[in-house]
ZADO-1210 file (C-alpha; in nm, 4 decimals, padded with zeros to 6 digits):
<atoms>
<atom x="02.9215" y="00.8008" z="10.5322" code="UNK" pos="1"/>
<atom x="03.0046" y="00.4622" z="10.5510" code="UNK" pos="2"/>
<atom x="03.2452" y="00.5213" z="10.8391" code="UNK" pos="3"/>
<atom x="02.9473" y="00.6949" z="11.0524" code="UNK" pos="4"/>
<atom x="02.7405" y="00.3349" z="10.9837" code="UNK" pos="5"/>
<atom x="02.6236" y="00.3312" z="10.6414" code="UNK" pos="6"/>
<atom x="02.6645" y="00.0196" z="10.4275" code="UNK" pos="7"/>
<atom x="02.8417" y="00.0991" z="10.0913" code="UNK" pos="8"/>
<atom x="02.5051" y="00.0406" z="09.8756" code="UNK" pos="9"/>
<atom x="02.3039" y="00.3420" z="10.1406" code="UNK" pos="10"/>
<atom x="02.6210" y="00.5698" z="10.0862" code="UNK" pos="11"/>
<atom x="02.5919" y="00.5422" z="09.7159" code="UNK" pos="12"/>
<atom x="02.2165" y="00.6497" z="09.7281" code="UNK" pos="13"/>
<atom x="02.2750" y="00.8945" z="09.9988" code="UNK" pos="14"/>
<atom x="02.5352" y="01.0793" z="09.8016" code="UNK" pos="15"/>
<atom x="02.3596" y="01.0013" z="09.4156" code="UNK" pos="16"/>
<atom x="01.9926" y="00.9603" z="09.3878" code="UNK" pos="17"/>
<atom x="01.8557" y="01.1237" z="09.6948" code="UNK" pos="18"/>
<atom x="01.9721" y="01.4391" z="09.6004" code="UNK" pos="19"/>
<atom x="01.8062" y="01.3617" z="09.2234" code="UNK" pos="20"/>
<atom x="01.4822" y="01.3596" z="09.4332" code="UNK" pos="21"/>
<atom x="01.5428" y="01.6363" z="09.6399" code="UNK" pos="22"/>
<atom x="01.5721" y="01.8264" z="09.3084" code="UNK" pos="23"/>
<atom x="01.2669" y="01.6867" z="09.1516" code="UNK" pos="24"/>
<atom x="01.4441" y="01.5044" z="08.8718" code="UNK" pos="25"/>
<atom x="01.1859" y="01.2912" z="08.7325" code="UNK" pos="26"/>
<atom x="01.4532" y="01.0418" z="08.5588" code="UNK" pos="27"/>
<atom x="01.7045" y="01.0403" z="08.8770" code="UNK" pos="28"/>
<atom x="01.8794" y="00.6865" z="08.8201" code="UNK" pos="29"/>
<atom x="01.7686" y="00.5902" z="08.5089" code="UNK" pos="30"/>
<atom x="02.0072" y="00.5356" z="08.2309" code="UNK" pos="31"/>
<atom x="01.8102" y="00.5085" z="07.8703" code="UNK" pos="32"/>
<atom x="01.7968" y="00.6540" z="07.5251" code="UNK" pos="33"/>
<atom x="01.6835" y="01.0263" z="07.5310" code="UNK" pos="34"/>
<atom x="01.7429" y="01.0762" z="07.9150" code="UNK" pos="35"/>
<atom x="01.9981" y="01.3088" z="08.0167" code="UNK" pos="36"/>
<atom x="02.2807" y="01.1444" z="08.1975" code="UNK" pos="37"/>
<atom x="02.6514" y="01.1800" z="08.3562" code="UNK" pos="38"/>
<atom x="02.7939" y="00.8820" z="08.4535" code="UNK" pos="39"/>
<atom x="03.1053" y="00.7383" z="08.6350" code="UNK" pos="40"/>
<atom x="03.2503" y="00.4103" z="08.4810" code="UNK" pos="41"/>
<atom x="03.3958" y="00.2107" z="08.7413" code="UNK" pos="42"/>
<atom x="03.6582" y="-00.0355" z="08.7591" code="UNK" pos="43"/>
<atom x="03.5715" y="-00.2455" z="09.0689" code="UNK" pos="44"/>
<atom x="03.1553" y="-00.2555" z="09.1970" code="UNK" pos="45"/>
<atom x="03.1506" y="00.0547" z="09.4696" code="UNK" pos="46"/>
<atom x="02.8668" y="-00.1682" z="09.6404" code="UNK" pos="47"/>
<atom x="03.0938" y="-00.4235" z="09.7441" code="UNK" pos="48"/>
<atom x="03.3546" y="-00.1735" z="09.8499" code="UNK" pos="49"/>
<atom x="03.2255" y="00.1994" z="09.8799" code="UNK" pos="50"/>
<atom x="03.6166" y="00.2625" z="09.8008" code="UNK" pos="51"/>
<atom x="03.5986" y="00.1295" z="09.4641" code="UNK" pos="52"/>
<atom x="03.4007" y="00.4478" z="09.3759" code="UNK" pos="53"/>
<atom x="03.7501" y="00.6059" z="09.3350" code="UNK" pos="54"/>
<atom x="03.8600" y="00.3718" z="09.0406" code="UNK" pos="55"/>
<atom x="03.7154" y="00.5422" z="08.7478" code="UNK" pos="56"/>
<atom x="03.7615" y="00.4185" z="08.4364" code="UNK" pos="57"/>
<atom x="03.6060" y="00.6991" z="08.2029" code="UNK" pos="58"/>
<atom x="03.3088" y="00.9284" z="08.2908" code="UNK" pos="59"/>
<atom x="02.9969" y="01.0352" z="08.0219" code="UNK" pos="60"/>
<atom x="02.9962" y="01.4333" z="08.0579" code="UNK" pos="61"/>
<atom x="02.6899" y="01.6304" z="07.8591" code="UNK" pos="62"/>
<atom x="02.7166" y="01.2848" z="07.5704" code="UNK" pos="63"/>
<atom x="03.0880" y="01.2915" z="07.5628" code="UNK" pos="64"/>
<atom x="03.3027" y="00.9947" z="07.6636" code="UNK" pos="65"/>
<atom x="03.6331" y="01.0624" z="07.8906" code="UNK" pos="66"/>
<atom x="03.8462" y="00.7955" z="07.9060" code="UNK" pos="67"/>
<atom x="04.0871" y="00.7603" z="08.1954" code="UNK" pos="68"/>
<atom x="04.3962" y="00.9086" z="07.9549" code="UNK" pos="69"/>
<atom x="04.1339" y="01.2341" z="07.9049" code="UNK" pos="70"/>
<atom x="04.0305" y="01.2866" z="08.2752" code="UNK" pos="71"/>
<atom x="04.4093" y="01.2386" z="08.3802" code="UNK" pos="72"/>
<atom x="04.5584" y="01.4917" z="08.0993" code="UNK" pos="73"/>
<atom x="04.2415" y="01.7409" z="08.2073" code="UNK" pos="74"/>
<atom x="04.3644" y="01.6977" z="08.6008" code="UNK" pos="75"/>
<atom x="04.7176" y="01.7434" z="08.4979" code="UNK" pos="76"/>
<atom x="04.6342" y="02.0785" z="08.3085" code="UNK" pos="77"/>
<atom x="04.4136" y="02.1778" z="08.6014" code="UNK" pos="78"/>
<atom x="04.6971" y="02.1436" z="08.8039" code="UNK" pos="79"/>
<atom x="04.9134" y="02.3222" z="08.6243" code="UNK" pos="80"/>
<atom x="04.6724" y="02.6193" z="08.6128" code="UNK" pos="81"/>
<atom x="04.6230" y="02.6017" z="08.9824" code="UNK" pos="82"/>
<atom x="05.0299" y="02.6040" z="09.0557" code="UNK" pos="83"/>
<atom x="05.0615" y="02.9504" z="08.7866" code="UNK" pos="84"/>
</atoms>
């Protein structure tokens, strides 16, 4: 998106809380006690550079915490299912 003219910040929204609205999600970019919520945890600000979206840290699934060593041993065992 950002390659067809979309600053980093209108990529991000494009791609995250527009389609929260579309989907009537009443609490679509909130982050708060009770409210249900995955998250990416980023390394670097995505605003500033829409690439930094790819240097995840850890990610909050359904109230669990991934760390990075989690989501890399969960890729590597994906992969290895994929390759049997």
């Amino acid at each position: 998106m950002v390659e067809a003219g979309l600053t980093a910040a209108e990529a991000l929204r494009t791609a995250t809380v527009n389609p929260a609205r579309l989907f009537a999600s009443q609490a679509a970019g909130t982050v708060a006690a009770g409210q249900r919520a995955d998250l990416l945890l980023l390394d670097a600000n995505p605003v500033m550079d829409v690439r930094n979206s790819q240097r995840i840290r850890g990610v909050v699934l359904r109230g669990r915490f991934l760390n990075r060593k989690s989501l890399d041993e969960l890729l590597q065992a994906a992969r290895l299912a994929e390759s049997n």
